[in-house]
C-alpha positions as CSV (number, residue, x, y, z in Angstrom):
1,X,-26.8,-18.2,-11.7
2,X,-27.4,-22.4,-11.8
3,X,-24.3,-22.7,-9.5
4,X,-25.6,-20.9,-6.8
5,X,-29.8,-21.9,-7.4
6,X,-27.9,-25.6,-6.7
7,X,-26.1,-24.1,-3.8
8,X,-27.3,-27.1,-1.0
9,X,-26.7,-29.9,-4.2
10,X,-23.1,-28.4,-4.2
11,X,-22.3,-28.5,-1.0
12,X,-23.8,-31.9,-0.3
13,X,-21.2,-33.3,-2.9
14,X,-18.7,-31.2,-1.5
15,X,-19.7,-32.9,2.5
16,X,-20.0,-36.8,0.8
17,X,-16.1,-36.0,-0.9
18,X,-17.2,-36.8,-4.1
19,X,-14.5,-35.0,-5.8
20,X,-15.6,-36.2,-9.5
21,X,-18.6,-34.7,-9.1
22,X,-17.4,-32.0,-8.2
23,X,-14.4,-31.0,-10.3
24,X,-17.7,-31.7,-13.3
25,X,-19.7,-28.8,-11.5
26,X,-16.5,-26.5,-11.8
27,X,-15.9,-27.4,-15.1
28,X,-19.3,-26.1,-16.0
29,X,-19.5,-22.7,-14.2
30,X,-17.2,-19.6,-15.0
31,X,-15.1,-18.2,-12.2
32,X,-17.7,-15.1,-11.0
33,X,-20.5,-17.9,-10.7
34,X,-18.0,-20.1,-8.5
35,X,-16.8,-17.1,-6.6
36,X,-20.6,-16.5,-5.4
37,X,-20.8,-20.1,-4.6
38,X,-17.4,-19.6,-2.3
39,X,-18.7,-16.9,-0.9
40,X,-21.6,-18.2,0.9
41,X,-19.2,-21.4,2.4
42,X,-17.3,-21.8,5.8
43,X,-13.2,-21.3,5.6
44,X,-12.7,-24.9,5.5
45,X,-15.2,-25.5,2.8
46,X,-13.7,-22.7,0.3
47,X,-10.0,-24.0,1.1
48,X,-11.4,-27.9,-0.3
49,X,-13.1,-26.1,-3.2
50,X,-10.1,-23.9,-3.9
51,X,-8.0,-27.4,-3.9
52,X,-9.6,-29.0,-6.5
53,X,-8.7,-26.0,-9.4
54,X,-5.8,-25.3,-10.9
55,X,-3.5,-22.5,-10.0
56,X,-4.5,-20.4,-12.7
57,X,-8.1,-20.5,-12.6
58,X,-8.0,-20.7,-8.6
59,X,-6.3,-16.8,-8.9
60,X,-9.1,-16.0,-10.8
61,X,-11.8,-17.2,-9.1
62,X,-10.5,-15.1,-6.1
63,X,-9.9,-12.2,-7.9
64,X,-13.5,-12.0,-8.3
65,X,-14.0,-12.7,-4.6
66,X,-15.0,-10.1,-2.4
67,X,-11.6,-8.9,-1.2
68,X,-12.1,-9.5,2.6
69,X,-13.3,-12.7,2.1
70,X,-10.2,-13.3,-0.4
71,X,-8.0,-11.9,2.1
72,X,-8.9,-14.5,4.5
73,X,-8.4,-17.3,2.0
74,X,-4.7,-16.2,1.3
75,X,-4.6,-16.1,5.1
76,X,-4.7,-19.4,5.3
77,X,-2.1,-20.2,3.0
78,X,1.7,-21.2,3.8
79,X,3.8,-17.7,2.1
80,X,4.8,-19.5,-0.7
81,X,1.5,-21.0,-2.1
82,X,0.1,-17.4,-0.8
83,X,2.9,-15.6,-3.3
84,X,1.9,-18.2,-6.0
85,X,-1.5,-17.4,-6.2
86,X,-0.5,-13.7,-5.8
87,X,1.8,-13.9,-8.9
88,X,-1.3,-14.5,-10.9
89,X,-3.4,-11.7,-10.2
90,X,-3.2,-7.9,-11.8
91,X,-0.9,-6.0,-9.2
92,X,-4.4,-3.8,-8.3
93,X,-6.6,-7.2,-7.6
94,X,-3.8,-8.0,-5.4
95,X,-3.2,-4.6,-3.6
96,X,-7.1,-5.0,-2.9
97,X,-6.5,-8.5,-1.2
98,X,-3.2,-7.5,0.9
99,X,-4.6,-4.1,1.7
100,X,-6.0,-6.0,5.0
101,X,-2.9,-7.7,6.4
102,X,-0.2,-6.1,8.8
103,X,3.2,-5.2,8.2
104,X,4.9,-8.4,9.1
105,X,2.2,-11.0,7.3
106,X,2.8,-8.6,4.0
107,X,6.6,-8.8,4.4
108,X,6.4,-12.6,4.8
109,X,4.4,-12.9,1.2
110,X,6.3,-10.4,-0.8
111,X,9.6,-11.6,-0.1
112,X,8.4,-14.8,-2.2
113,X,6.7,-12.7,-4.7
114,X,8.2,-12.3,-8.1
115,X,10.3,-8.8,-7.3
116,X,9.0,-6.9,-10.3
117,X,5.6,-7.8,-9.0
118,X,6.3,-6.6,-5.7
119,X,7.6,-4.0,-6.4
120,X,4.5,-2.9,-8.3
121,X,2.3,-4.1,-5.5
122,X,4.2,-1.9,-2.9
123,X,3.6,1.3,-5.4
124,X,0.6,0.9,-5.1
125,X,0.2,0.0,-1.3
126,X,1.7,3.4,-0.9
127,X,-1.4,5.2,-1.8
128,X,-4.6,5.4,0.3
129,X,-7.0,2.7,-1.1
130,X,-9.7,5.1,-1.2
131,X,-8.0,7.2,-4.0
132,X,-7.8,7.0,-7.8
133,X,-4.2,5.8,-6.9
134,X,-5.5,3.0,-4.4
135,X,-7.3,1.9,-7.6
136,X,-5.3,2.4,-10.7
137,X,-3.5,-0.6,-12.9
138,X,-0.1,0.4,-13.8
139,X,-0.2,-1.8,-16.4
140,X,-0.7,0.9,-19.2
141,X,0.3,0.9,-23.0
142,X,2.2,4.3,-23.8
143,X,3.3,5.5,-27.0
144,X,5.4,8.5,-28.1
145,X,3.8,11.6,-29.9
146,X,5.7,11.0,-33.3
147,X,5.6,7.6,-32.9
148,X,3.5,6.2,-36.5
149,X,0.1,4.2,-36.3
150,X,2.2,1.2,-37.9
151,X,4.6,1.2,-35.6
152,X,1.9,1.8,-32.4
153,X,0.0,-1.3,-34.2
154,X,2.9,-3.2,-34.5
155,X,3.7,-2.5,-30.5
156,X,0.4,-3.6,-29.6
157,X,1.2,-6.9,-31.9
158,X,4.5,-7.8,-30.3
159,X,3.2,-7.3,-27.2
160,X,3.8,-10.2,-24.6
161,X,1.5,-9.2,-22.1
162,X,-1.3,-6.4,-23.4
163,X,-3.3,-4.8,-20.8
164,X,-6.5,-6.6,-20.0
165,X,-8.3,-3.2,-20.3
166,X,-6.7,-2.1,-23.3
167,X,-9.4,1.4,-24.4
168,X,-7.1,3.6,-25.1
169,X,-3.7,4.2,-26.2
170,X,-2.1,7.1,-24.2
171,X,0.2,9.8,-25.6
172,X,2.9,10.9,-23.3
173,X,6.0,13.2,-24.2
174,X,9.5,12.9,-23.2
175,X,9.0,13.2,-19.5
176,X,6.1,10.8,-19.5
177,X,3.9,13.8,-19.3
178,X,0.0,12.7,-20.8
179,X,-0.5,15.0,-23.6
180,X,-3.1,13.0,-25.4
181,X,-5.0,9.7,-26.1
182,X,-6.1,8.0,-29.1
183,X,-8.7,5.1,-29.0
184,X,-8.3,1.6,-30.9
185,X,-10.7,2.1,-33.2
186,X,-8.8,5.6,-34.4
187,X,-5.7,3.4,-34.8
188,X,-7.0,1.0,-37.1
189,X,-8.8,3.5,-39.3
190,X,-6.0,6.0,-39.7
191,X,-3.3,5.7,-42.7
192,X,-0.5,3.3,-41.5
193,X,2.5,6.7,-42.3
194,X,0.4,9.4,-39.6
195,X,2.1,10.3,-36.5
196,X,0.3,9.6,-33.6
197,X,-0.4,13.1,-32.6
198,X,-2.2,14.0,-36.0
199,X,-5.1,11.3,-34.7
200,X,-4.6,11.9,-30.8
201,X,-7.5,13.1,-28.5
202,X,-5.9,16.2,-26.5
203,X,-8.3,17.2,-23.9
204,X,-8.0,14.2,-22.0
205,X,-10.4,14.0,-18.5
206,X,-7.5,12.9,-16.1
207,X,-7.7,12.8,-12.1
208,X,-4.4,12.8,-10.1
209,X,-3.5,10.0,-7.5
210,X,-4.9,11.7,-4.6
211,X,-8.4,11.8,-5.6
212,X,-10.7,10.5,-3.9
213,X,-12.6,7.3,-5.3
214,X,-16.0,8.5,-5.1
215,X,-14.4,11.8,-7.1
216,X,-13.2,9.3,-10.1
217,X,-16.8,7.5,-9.8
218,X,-18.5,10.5,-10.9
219,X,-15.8,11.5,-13.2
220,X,-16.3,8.3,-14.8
221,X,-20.4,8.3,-14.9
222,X,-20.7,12.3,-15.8
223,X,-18.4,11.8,-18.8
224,X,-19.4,8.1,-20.2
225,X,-15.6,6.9,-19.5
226,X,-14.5,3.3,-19.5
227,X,-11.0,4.3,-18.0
228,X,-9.5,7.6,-16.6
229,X,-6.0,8.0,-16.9
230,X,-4.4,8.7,-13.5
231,X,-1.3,11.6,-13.2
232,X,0.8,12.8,-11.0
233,X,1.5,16.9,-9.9
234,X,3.2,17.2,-12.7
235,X,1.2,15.2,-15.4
236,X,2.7,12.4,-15.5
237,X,1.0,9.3,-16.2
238,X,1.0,7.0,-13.3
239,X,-2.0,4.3,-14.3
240,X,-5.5,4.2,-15.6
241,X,-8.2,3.3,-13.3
242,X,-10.8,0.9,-15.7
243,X,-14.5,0.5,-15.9
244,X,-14.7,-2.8,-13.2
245,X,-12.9,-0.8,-10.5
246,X,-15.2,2.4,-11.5
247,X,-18.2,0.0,-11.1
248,X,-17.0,-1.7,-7.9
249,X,-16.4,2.0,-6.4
250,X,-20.0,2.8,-7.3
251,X,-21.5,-0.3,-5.4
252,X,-19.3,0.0,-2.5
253,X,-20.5,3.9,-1.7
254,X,-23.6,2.7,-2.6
255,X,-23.6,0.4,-0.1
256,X,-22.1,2.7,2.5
257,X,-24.6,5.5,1.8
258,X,-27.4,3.2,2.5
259,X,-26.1,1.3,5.7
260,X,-24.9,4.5,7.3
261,X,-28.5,6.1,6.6
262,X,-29.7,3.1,8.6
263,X,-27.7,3.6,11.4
264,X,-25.5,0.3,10.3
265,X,-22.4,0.8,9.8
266,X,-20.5,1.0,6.6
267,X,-20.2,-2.7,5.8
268,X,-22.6,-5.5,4.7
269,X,-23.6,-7.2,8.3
270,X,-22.1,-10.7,7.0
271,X,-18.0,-9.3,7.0
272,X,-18.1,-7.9,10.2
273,X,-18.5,-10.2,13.6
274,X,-21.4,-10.1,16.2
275,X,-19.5,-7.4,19.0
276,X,-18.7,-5.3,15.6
277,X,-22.0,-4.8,14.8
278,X,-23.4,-4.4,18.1
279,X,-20.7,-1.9,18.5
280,X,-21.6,0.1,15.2
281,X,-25.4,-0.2,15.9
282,X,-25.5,0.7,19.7
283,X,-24.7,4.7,19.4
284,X,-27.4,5.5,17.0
285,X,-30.0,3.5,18.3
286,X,-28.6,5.2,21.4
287,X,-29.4,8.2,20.0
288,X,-32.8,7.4,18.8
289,X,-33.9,6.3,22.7
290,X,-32.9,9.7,23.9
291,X,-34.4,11.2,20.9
292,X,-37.6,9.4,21.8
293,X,-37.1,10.5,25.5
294,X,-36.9,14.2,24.3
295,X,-39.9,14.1,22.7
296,X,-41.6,12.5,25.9
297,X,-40.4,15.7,27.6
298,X,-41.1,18.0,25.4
299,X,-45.0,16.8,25.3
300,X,-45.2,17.1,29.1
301,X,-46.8,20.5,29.0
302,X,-50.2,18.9,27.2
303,X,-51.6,16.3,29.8
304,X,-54.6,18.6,30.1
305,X,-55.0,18.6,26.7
306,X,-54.8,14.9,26.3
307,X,-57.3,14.8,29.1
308,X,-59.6,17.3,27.7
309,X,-59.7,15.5,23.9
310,X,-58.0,12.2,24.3
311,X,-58.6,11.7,21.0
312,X,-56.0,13.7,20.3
313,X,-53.9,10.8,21.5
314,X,-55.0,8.4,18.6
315,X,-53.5,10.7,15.8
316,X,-50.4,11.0,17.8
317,X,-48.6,7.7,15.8
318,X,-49.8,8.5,12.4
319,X,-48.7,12.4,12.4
320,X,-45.3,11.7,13.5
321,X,-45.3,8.4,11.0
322,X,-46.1,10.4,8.0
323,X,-43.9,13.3,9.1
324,X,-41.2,10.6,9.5
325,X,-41.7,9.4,5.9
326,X,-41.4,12.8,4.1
327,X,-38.1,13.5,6.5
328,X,-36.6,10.4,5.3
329,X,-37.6,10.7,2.2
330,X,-36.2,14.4,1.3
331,X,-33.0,13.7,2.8
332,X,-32.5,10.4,0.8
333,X,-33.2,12.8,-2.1
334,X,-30.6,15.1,-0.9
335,X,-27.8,13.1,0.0
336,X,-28.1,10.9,-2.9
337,X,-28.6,14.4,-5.1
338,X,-25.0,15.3,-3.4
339,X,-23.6,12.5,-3.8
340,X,-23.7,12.3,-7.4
341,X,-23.4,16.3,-7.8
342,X,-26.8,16.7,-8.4
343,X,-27.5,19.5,-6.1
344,X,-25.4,23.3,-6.5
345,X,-25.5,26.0,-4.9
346,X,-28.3,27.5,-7.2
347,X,-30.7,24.6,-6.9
348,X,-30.3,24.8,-2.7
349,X,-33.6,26.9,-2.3
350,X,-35.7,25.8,-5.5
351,X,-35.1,22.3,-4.2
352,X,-36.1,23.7,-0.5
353,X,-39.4,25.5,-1.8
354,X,-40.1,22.5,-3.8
355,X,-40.0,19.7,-1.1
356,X,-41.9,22.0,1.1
357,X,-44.6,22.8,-1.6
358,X,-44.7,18.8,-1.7
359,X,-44.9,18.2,2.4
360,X,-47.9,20.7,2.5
361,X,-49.8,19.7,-0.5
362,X,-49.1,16.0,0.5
363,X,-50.4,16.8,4.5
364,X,-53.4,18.5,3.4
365,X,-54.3,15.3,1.3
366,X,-53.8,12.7,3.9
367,X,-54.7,15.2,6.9
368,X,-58.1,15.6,4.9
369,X,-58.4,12.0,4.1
370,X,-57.7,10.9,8.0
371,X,-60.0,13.6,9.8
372,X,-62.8,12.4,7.4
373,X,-62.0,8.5,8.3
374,X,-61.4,9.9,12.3
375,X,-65.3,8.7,13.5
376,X,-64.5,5.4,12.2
377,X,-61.8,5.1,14.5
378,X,-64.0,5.7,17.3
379,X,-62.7,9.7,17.7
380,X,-65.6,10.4,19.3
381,X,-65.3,14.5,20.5
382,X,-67.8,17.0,20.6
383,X,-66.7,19.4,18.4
384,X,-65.7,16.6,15.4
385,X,-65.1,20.2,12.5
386,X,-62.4,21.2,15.4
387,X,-61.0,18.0,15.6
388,X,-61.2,17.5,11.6
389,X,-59.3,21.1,11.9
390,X,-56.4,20.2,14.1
391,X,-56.1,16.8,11.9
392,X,-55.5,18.3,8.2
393,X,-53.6,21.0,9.4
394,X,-51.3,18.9,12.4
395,X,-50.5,16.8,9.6
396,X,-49.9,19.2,6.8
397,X,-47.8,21.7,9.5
398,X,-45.9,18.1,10.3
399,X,-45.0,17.2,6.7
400,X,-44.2,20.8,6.0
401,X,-41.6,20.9,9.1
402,X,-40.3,17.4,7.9
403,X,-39.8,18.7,4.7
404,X,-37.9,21.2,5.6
405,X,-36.1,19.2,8.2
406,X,-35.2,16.5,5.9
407,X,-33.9,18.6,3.5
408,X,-32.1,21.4,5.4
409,X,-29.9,19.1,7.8
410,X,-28.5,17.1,4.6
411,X,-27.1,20.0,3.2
412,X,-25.6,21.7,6.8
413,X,-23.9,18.5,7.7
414,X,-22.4,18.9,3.8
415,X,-21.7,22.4,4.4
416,X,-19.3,21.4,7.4
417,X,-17.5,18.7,5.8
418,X,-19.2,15.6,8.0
419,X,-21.2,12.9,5.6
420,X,-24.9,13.6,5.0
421,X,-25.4,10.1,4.5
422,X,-26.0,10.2,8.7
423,X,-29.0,12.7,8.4
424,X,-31.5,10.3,8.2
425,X,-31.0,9.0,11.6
426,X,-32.3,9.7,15.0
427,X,-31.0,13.4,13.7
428,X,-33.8,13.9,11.1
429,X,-36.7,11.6,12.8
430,X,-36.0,12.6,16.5
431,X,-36.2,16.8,15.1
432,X,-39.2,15.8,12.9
433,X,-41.1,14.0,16.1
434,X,-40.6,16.7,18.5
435,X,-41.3,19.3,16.0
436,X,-44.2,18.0,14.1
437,X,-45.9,16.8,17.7
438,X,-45.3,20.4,19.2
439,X,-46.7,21.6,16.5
440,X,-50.4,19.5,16.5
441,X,-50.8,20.1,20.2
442,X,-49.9,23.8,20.0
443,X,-52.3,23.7,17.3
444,X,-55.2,21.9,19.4
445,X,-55.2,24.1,22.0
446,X,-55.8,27.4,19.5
447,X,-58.4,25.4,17.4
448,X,-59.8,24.0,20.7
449,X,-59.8,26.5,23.0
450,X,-57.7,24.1,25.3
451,X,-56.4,25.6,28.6
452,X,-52.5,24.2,29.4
């Protein structure tokens, strides 16, 4: 984006108050590019930026803000210019903005807020923003079954305020119930005198408002859908969640899978303060020190052999490096293969036999390739086939228990209901370290005839 590749010319204008300048630059970006742009400023520098636009376009601009960092721009505001700007959003843009404040500060805004609005906006505070209900537009064109293609085309004519995602019509009955949909392209090329339900789609994918976002994601991807229709216990039809909230869902768990795999939290680093981070961060590097301490312990037993082949000492990095890599790497494959339903029941011990196959076949490779390159590293020993021997095999032995590791402790963290996404954390290297390093001096002492 120019907009922000000129991010330092921006704000330069922006700090020498050159307000023509300025209100040119805005002119020639859309409201996403400025949105980045506002994004990466102090408060005070998005509030002078925010000035310059006009109502209409500044509601934009921070609907397509991240909604934290909107929330703390309407923050700012008295109520009423709050309300104003509020009024111009969808209801569900909103919700995502005000889904931050407390009690009081949200009473203080609606009050000025349009009522039908507000009253829309509470609806859908009601539900857990998390869920397909936390994330559906009520702003949803409904026809009757026996309502006639002319007339539903005419409806959609005389309109006064169409939905922005307008996909689909829906078909609901006499209760409201959703018996059916029919697309716009269906509309236009049916004969103007058939009913509605002659053309209508009936096995409509729905979800109800309780389910969970990540649930409506894969809904949405598994079935190619640019909207899902969202229903109550009884069918019927409460919103539709669209394609941009499906897509922000998808980015946002995403996210959180990575960061909590790392040990970081669930947010990006920039939204949350110094102490908050530090906070999030300090158990599971926590973790990892007493992890690393276990695996000091649990290597006590082997001084002699350390003093007998120190050599043994120089592998000690690489074997539980390597081992660490193929733990991490299976249990990305699993939690990523679970979150996206990937992985059933059936595929549980194919997929175990198969990352296993991989850990051996890759640790006799490198194990080979590393015991031949050992005399280069100065492992001097007596009996360099012995050494070669422990090598190979304490690295293929290492892989294989990684493997197995990585993979296993994804799906029994699943299996009780807590998130997977944490198994590649101290859980899976610290296991893989004391494991894979028992393992290679257990091993030396056998091959080496080592007395502990």
């Amino acid at each position: 984006m120019p907009v922000v590749r000129n991010i330092a010319a921006f704000v330069k204008q922006l700090h020498a108050g050159d307000e023509r300048l300025l209100m040119r630059a805005l002119s020639r970006h859309d409201d996403v590019q400025i949105a980045s742009v506002l994004e990466l400023l102090t408060a005070e520098e998005q509030d002078r930026v925010l000035q310059l636009l006009p109502i209409e376009r500044r509601a934009e601009v921070l609907g397509a803000m991240r909604s934290e960092i909107a929330a703390g721009v309407i923050g700012r505001l008295a109520p009423e210019e709050a309300a104003d700007l509020l009024e111009e959003l969808e209801p569900d843009d909103a919700v995502d903005i005000l889904g931050v404040y407390g009690p009081a500060q949200l009473r203080q805004i609606l009050a000025r807020v349009d009522a039908e609005e507000a009253q829309d906006i509470e609806e859908l505070l009601a539900y857990d923003d998390s869920t397909a209900g936390g994330l559906m537009s009520l702003d949803v064109f409904r026809v009757r079954k026996d309502t006639t293609v002319a007339e539903a085309i005419r409806m959609i004519q005389e309109a006064e305020d169409l939905p922005e995602a307008s996909f689909h019509l829906y078909v609901v009955d006499e209760h409201g119930r959703l018996i059916g949909l029919t697309t716009l392209r269906g509309l236009v090329t049916s004969k103007p005198d058939m009913p509605i339900h002659a053309i209508m789609e009936t096995d409509v994918v729905h979800v109800t408002a309780d389910t969970d976002q990540e649930k409506v994601a894969e809904i949405a991807s598994r079935y190619d859908l640019m909207a899902i229709p969202v229903v109550d216990n009884q069918l019927r039809m409460l919103g539709v969640v669209t394609i941009d909230d499906i897509v922000d869902v998808i980015r946002e768990e995403a996210t959180e899978d990575i960061l909590k795999m790392a040990g970081a939290g669930q947010e990006m680093v920039d939204t949350r303060s110094f102490w908050s981070s530090f906070r999030v961060r300090m158990p599971w590097l926590g973790a990892a020190a007493f992890g690393g301490l276990m695996v000091a312990w649990s290597l006590q037993g082997f001084e002699d052999a350390l003093r007998a082949v120190p050599a043994l000492a120089l592998f000690m990095p690489v074997i539980a490096g390597m081992g660490g890599n193929v733990g991490t790497q299976s249990s990305t494959i699993v939690v990523r293969g679970i979150a996206v339903g990937y992985i059933a029941s059936s595929r549980i011990t194919r997929l175990l036999v198969r990352e296993i196959a991989l850990g051996a076949a890759l640790g006799m490779l490198y194990g080979t390739l590393i015991s031949l390159a050992a005399p280069l590293l100065g492992a001097t020993q007596t009996d360099p086939f012995s050494l070669g021997l422990v090598i190979t095999f304490g690295m293929a032995g290492c892989m294989i228990i990684a493997a197995a590791v990585g993979t296993s402790v994804p799906l029994v963290l699943h299996r009780f209901n807590v998130d997977p996404a944490i198994a590649t954390g101290p859980f899976v290297t610290t296991s893989v370290d004391i494991l894979g390093l028992l393992f290679y001096f257990w091993l030396a002492t056998v091959t080496m005839d080592i007395v502990v």
